[in-house]
PyMOL Python script that loads the backbone (N, CA, C, O; Angstrom):
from pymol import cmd

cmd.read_pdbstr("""\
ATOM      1  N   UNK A   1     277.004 123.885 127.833  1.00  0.00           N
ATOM      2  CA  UNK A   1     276.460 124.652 126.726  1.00  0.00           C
ATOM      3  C   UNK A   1     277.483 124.700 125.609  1.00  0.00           C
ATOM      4  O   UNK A   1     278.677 124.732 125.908  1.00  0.00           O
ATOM      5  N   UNK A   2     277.157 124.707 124.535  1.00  0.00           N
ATOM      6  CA  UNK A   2     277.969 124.886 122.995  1.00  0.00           C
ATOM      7  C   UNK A   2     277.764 125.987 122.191  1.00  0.00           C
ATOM      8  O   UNK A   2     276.764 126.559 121.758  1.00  0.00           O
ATOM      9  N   UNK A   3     278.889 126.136 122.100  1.00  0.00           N
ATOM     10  CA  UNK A   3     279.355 127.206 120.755  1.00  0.00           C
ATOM     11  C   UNK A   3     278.417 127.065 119.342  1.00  0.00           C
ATOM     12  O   UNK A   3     278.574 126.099 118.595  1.00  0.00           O
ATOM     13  N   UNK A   4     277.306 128.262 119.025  1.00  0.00           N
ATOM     14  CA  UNK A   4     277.181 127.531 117.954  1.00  0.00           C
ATOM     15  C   UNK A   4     277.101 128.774 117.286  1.00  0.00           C
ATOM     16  O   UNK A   4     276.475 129.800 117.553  1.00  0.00           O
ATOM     17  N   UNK A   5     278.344 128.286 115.784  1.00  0.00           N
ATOM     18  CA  UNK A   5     278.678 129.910 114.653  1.00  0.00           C
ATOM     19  C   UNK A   5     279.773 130.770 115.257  1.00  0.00           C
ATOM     20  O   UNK A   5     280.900 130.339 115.497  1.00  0.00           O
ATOM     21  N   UNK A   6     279.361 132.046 115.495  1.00  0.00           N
ATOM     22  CA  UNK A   6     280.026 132.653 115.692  1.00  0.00           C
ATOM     23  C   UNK A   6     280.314 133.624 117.182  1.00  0.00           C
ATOM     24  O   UNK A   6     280.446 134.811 117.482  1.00  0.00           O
ATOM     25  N   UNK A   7     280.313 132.296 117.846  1.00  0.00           N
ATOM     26  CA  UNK A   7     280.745 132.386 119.280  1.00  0.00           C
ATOM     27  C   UNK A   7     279.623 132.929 120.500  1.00  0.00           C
ATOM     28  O   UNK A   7     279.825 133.532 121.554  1.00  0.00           O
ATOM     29  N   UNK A   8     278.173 132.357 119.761  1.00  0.00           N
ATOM     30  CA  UNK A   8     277.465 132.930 120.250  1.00  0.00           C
ATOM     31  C   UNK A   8     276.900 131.393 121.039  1.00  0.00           C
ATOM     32  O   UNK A   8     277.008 130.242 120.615  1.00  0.00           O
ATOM     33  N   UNK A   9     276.385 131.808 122.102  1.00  0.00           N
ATOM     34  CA  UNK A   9     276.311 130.414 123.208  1.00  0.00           C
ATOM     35  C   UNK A   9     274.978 130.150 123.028  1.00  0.00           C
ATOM     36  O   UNK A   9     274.124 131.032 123.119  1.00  0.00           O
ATOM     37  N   UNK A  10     274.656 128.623 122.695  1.00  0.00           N
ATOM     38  CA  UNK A  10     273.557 127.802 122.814  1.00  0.00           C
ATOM     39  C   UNK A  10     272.749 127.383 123.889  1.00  0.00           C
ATOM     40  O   UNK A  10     273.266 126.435 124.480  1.00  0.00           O
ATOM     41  N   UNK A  11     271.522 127.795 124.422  1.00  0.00           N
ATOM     42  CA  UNK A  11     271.155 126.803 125.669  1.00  0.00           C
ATOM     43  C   UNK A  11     270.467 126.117 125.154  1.00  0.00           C
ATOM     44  O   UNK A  11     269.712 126.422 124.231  1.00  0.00           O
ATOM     45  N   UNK A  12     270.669 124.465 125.931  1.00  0.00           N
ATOM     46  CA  UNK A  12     269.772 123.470 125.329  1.00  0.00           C
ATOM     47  C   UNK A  12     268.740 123.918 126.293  1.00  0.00           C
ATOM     48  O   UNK A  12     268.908 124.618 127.291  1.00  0.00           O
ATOM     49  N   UNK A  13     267.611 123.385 125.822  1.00  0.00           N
ATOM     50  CA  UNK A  13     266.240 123.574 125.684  1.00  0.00           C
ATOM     51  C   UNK A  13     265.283 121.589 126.090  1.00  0.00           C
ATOM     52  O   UNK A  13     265.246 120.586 125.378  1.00  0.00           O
ATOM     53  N   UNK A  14     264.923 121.750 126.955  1.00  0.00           N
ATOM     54  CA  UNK A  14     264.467 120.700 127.685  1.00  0.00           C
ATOM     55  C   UNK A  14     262.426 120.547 126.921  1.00  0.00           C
ATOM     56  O   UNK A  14     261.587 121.414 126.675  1.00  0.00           O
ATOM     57  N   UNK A  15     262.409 119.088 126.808  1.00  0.00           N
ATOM     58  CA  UNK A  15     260.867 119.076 126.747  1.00  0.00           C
ATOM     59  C   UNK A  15     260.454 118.773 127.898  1.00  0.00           C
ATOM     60  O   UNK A  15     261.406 118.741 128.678  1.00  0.00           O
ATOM     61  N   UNK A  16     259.402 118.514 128.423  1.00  0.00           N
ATOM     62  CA  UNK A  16     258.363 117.983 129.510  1.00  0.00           C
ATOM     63  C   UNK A  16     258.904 116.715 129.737  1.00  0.00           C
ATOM     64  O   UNK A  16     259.439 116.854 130.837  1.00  0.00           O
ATOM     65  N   UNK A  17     259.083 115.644 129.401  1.00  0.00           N
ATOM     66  CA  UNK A  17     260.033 114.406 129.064  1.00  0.00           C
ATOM     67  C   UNK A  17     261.710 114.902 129.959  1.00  0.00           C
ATOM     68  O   UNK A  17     261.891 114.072 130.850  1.00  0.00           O
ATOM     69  N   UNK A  18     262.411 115.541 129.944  1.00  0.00           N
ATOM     70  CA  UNK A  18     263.317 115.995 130.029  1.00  0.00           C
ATOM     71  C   UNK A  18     264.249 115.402 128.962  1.00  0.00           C
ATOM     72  O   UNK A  18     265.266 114.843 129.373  1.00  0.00           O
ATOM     73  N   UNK A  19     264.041 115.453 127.751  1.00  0.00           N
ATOM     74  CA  UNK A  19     264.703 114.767 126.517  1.00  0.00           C
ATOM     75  C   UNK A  19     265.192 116.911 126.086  1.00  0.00           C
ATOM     76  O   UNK A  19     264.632 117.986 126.298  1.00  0.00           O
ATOM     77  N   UNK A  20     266.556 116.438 125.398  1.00  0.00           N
ATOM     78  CA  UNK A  20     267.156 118.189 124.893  1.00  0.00           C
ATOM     79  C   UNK A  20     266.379 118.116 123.279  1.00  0.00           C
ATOM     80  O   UNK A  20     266.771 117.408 122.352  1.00  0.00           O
ATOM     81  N   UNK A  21     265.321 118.949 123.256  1.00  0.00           N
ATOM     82  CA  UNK A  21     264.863 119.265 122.053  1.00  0.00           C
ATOM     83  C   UNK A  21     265.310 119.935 121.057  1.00  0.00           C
ATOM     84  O   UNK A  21     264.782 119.742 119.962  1.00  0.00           O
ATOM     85  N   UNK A  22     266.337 120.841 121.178  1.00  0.00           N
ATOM     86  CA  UNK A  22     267.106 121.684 120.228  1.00  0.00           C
ATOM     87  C   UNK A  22     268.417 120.951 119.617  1.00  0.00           C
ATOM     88  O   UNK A  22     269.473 121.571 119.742  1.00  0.00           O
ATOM     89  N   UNK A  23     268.450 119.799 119.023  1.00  0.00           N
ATOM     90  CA  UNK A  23     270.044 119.321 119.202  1.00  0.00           C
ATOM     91  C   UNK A  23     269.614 119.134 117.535  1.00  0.00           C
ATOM     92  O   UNK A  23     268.591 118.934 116.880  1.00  0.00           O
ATOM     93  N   UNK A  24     271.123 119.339 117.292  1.00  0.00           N
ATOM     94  CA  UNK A  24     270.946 119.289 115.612  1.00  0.00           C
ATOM     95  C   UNK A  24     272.165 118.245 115.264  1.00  0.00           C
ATOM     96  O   UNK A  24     272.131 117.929 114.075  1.00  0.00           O
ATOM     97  N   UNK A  25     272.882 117.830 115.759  1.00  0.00           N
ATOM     98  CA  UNK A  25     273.741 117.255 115.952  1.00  0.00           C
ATOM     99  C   UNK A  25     274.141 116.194 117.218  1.00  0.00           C
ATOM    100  O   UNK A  25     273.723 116.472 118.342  1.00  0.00           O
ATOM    101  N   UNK A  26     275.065 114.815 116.985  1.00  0.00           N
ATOM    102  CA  UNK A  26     275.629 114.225 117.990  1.00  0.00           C
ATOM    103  C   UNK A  26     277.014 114.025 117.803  1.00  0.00           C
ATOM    104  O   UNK A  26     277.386 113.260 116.913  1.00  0.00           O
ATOM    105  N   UNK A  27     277.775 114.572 118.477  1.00  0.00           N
ATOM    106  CA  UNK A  27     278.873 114.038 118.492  1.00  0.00           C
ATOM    107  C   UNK A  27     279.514 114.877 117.009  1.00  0.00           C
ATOM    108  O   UNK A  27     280.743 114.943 116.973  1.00  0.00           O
ATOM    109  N   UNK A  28     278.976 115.318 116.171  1.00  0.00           N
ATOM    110  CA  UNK A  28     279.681 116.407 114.866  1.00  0.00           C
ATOM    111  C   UNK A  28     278.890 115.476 113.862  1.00  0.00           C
ATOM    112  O   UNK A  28     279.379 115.420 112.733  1.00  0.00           O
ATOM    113  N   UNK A  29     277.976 114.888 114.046  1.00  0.00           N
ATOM    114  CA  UNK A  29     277.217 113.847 113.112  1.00  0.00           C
ATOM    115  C   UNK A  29     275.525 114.512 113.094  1.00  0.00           C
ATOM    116  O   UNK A  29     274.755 114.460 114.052  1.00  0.00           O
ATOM    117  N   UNK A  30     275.342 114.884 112.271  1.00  0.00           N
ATOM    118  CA  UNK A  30     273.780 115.614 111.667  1.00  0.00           C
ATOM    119  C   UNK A  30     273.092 114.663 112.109  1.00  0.00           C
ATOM    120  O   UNK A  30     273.608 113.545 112.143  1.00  0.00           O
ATOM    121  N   UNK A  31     271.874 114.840 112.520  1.00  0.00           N
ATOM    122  CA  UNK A  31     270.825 114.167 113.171  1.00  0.00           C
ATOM    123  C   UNK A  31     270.121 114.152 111.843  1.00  0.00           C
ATOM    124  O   UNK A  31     270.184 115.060 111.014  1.00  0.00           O
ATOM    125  N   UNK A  32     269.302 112.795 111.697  1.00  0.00           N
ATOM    126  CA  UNK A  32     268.456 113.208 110.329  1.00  0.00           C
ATOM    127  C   UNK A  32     266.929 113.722 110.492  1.00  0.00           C
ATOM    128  O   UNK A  32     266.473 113.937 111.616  1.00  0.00           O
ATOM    129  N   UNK A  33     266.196 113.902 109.374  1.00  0.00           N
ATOM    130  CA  UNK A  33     265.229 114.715 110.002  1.00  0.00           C
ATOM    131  C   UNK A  33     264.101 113.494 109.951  1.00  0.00           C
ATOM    132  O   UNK A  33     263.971 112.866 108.901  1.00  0.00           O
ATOM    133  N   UNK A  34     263.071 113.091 111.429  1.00  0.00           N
ATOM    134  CA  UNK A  34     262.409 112.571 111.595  1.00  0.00           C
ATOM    135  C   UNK A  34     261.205 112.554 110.470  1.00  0.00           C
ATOM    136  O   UNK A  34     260.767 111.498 110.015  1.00  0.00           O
ATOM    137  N   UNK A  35     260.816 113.607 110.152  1.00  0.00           N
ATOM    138  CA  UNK A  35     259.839 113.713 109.040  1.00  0.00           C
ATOM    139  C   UNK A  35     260.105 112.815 107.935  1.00  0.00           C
ATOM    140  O   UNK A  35     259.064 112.453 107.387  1.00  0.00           O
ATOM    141  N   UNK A  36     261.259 112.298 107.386  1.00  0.00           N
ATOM    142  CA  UNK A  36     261.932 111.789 106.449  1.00  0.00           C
ATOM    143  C   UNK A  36     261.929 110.608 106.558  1.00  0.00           C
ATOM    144  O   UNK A  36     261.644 110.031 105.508  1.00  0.00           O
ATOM    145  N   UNK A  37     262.223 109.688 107.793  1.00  0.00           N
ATOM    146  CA  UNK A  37     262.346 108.726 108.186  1.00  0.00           C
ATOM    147  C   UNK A  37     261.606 107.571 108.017  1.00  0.00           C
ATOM    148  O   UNK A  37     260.700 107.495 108.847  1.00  0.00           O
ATOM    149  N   UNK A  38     261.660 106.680 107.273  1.00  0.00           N
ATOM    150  CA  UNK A  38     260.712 105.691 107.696  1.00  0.00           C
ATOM    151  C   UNK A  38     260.594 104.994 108.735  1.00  0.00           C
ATOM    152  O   UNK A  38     261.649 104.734 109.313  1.00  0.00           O
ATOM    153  N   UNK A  39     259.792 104.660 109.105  1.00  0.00           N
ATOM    154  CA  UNK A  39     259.379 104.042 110.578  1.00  0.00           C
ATOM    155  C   UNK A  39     258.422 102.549 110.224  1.00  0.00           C
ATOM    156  O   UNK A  39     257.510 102.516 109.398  1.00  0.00           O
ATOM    157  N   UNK A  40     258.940 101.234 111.161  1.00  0.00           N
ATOM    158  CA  UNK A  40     258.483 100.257 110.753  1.00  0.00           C
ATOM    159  C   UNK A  40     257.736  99.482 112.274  1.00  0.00           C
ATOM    160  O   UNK A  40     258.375  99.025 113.222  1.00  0.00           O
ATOM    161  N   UNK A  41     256.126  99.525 112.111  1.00  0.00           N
ATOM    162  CA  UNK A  41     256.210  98.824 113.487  1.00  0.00           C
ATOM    163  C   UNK A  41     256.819  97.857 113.958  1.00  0.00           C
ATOM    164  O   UNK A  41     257.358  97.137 113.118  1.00  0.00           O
ATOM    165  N   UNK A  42     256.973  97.469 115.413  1.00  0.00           N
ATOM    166  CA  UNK A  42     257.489  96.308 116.172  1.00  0.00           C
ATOM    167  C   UNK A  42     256.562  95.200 116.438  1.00  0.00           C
ATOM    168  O   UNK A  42     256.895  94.085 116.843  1.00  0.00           O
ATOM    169  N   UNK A  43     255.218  95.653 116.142  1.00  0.00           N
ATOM    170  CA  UNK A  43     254.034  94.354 116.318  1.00  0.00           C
ATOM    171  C   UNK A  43     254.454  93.472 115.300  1.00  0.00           C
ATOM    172  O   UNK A  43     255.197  93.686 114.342  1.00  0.00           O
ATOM    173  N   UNK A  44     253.729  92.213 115.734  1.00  0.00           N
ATOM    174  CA  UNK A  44     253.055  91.261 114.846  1.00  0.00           C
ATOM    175  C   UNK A  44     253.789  91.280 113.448  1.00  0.00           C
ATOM    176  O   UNK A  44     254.267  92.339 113.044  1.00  0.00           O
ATOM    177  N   UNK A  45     253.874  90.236 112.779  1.00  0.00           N
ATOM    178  CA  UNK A  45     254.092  89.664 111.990  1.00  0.00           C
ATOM    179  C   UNK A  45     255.814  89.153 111.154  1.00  0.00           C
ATOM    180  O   UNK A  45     256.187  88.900 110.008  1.00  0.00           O
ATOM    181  N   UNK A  46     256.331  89.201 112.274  1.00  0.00           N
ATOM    182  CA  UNK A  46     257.457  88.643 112.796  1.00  0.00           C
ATOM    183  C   UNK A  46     257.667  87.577 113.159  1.00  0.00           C
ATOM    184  O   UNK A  46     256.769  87.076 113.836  1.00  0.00           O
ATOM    185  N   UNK A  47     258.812  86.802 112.917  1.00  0.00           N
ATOM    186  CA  UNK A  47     259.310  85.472 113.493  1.00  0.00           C
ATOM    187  C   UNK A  47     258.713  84.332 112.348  1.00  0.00           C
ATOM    188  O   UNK A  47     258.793  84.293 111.121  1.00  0.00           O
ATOM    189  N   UNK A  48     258.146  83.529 113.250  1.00  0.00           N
ATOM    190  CA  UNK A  48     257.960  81.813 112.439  1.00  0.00           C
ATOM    191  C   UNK A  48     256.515  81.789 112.579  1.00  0.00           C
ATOM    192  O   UNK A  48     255.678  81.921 113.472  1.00  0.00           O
ATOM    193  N   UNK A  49     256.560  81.586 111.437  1.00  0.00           N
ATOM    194  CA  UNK A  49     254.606  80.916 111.312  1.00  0.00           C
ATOM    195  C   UNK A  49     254.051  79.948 112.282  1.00  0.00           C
ATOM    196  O   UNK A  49     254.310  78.756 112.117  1.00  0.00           O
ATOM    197  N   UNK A  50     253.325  80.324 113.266  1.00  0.00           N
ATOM    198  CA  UNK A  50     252.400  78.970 113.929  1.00  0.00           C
ATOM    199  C   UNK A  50     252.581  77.738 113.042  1.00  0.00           C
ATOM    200  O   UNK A  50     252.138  77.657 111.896  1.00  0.00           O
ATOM    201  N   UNK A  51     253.266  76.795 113.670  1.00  0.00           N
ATOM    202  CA  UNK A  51     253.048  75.400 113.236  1.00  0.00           C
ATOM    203  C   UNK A  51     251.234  74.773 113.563  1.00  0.00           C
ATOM    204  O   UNK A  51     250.777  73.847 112.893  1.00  0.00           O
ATOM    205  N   UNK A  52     250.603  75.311 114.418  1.00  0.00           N
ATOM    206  CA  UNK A  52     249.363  74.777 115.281  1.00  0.00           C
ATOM    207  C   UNK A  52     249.689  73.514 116.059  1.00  0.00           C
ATOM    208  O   UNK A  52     248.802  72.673 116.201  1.00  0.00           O
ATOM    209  N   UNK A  53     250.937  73.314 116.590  1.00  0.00           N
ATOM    210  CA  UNK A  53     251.582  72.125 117.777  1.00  0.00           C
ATOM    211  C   UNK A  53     251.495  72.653 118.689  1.00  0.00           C
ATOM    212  O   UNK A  53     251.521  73.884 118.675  1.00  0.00           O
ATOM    213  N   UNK A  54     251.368  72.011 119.753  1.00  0.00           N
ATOM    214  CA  UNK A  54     251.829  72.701 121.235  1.00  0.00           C
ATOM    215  C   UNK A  54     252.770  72.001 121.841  1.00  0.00           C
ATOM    216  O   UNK A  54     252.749  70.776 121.724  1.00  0.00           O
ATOM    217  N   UNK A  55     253.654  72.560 122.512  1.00  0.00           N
ATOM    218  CA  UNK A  55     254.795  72.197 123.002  1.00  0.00           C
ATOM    219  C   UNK A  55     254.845  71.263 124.383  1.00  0.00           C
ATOM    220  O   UNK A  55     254.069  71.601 125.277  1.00  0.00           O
ATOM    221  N   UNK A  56     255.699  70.119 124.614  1.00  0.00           N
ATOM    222  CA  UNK A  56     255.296  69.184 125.875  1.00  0.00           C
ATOM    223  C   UNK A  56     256.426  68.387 126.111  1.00  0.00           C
ATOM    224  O   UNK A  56     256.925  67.441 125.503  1.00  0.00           O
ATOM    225  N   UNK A  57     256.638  68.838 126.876  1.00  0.00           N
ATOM    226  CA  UNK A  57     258.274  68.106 127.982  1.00  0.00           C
ATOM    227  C   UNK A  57     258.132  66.513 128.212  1.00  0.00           C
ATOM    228  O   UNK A  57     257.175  66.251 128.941  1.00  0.00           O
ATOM    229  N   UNK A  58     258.565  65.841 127.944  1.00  0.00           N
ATOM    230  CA  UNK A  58     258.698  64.167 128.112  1.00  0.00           C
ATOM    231  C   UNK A  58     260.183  64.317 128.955  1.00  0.00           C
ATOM    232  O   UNK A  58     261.052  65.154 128.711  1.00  0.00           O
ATOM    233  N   UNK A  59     260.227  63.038 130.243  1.00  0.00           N
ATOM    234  CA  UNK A  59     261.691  62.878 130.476  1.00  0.00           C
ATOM    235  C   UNK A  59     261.160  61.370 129.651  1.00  0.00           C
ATOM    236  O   UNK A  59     260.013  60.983 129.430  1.00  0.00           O
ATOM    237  N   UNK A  60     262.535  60.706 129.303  1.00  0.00           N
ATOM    238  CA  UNK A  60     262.738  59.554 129.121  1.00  0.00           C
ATOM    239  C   UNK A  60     264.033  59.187 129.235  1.00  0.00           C
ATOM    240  O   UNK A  60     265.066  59.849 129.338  1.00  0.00           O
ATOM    241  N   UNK A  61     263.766  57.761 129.192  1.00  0.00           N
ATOM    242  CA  UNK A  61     265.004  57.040 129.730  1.00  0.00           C
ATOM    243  C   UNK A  61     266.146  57.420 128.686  1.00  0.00           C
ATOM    244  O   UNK A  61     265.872  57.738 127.529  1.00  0.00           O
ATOM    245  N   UNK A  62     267.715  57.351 129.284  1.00  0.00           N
ATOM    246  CA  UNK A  62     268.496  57.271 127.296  1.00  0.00           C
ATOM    247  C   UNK A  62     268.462  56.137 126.923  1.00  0.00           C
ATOM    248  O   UNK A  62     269.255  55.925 126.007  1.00  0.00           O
ATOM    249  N   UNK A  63     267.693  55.020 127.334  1.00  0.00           N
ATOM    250  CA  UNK A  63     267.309  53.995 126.586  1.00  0.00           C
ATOM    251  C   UNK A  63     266.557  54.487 125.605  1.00  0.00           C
ATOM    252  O   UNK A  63     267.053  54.359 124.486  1.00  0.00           O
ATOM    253  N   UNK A  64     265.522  55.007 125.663  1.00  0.00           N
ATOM    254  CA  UNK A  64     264.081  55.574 124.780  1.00  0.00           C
ATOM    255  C   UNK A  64     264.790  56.212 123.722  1.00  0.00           C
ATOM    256  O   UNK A  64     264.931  55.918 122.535  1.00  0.00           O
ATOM    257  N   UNK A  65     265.277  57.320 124.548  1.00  0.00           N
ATOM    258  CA  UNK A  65     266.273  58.228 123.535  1.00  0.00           C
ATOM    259  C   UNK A  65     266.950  57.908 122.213  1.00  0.00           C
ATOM    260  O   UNK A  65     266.723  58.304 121.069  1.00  0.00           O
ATOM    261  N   UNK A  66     268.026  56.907 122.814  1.00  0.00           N
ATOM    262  CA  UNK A  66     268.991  56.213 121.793  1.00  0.00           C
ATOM    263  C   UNK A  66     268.068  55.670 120.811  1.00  0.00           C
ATOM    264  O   UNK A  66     268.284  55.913 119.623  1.00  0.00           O
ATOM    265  N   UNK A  67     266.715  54.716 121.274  1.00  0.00           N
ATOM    266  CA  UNK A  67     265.987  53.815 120.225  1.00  0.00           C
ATOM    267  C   UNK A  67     265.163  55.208 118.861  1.00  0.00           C
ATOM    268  O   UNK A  67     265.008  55.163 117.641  1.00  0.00           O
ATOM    269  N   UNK A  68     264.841  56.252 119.909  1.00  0.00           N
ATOM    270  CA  UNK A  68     264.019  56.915 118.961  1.00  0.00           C
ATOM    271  C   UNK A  68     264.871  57.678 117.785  1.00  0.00           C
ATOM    272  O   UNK A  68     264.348  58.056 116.736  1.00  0.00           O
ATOM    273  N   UNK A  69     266.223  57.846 118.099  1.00  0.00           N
ATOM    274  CA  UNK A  69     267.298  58.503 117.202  1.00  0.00           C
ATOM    275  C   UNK A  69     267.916  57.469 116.668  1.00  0.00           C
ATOM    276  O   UNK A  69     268.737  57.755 115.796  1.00  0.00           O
ATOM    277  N   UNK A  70     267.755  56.207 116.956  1.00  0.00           N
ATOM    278  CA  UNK A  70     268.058  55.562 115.488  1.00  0.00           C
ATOM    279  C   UNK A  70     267.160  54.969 114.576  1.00  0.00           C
ATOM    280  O   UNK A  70     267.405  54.430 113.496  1.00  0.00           O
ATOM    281  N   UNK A  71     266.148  55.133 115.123  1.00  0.00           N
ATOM    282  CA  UNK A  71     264.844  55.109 114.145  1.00  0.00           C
ATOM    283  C   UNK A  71     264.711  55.881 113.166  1.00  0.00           C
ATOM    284  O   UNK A  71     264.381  55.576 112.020  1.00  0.00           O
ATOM    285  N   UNK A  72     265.132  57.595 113.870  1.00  0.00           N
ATOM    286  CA  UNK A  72     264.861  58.606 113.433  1.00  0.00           C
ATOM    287  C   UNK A  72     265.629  58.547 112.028  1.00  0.00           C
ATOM    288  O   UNK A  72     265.084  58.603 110.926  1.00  0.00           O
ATOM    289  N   UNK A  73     267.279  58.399 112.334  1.00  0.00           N
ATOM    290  CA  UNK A  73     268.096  58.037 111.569  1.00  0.00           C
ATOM    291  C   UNK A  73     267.663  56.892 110.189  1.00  0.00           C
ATOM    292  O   UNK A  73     267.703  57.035 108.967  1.00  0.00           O
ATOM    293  N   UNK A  74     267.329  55.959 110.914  1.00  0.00           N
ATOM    294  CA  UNK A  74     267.574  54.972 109.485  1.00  0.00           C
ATOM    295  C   UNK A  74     265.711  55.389 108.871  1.00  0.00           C
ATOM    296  O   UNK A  74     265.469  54.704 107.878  1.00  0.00           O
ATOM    297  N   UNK A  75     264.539  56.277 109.256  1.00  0.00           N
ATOM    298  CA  UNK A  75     263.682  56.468 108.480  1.00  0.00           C
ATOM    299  C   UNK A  75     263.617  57.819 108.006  1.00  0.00           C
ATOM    300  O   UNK A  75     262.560  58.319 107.620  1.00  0.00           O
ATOM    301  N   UNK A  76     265.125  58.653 108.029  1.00  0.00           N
ATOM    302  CA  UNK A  76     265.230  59.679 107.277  1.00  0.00           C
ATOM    303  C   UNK A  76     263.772  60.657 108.088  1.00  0.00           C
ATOM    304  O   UNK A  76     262.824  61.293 107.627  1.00  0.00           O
ATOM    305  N   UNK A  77     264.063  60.460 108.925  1.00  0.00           N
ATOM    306  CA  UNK A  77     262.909  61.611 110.032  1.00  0.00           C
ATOM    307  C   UNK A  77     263.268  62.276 110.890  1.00  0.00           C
ATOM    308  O   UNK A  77     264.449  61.996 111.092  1.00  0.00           O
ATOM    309  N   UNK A  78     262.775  63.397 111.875  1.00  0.00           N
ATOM    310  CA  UNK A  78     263.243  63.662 112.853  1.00  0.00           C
ATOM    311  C   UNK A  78     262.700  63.320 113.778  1.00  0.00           C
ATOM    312  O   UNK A  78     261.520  63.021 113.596  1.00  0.00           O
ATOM    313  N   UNK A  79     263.344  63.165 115.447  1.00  0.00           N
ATOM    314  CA  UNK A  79     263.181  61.858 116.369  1.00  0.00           C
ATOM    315  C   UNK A  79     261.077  62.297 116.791  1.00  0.00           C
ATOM    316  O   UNK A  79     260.208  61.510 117.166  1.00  0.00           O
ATOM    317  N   UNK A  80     260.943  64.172 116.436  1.00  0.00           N
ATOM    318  CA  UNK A  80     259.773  64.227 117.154  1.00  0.00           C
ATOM    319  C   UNK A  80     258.573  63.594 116.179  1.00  0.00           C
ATOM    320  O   UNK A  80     257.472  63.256 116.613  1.00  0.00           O
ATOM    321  N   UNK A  81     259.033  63.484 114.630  1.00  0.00           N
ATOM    322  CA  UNK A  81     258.060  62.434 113.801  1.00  0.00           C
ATOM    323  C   UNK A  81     257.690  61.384 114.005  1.00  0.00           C
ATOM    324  O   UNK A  81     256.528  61.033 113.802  1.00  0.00           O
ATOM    325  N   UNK A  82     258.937  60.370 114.619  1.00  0.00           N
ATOM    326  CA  UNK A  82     259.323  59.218 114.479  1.00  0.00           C
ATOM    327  C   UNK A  82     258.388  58.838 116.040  1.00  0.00           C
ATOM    328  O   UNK A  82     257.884  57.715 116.032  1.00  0.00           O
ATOM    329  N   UNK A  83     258.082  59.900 117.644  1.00  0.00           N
ATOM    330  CA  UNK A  83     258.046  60.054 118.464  1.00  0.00           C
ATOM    331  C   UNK A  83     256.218  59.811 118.052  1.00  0.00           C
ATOM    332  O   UNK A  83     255.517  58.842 118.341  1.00  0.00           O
ATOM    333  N   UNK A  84     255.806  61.164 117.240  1.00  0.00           N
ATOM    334  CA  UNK A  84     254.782  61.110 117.071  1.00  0.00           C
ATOM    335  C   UNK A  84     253.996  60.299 116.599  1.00  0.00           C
ATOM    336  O   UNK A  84     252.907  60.313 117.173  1.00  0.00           O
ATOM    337  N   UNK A  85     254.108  59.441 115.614  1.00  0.00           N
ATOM    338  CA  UNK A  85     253.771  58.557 115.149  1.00  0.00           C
ATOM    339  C   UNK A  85     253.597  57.341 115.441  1.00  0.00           C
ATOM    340  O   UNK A  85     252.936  56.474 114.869  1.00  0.00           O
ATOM    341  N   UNK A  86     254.500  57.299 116.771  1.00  0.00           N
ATOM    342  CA  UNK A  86     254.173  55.746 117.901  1.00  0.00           C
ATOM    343  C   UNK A  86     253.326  56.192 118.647  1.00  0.00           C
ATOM    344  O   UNK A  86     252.341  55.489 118.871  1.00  0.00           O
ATOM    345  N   UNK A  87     253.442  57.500 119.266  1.00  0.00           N
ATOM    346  CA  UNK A  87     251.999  57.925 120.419  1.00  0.00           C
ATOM    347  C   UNK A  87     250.906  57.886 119.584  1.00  0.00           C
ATOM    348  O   UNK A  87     250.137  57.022 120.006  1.00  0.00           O
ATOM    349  N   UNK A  88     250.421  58.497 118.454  1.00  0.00           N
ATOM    350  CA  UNK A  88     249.079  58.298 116.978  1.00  0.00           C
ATOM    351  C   UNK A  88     248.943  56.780 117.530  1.00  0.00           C
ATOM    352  O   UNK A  88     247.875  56.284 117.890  1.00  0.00           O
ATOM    353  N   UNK A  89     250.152  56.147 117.538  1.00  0.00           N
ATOM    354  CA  UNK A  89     249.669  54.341 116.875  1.00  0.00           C
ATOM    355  C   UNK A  89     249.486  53.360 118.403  1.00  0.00           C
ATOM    356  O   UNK A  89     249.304  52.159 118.598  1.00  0.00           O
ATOM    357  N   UNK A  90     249.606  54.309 119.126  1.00  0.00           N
ATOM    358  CA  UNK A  90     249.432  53.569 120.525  1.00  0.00           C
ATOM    359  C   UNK A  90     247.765  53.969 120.942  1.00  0.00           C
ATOM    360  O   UNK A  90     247.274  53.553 121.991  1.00  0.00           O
TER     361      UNK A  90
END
""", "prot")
cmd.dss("prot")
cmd.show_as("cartoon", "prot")
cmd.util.cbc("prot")
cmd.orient("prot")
């Protein structure tokens, strides 16, 4: 229990939750007042825009590998363009 003023003793005060509902302070740092606060949901509309791709594991040889990254390389692409565009043409 804490001192609060003029030596008169505080009991904290429990909710249903068992969270201390009476605290005006942490640590000598003012709590701010919730009413005040803005609050921002955690849903949706976060992160990276749907490309509409779906994602798909290939093993290949590092033969394959090496050929598709220097393709990738000398047509200024990246290897899954360069990848895609032979499976389209097959």
């Amino acid at each position: 229990m804490k001192k609060a003023g003029k030596g008169k003793i505080r009991t904290p005060l429990f909710g249903t939750e068992g969270y201390q509902t009476n605290l005006t302070s942490r640590n000598g740092i003012a709590l701010p007042d919730l009413n005040k606060v803005k609050v921002w949901p955690l849903n949706g509309g976060t992160g990276r825009k749907a490309s509409g791709r779906q994602p798909v594991l290939l093993r290949l040889t590092p033969k394959t590998v090496r050929s598709l990254r220097a393709a990738a390389r000398k047509q200024g692409k990246t290897i899954f363009e360069v990848a895609e565009e032979l499976l389209v043409a097959a």
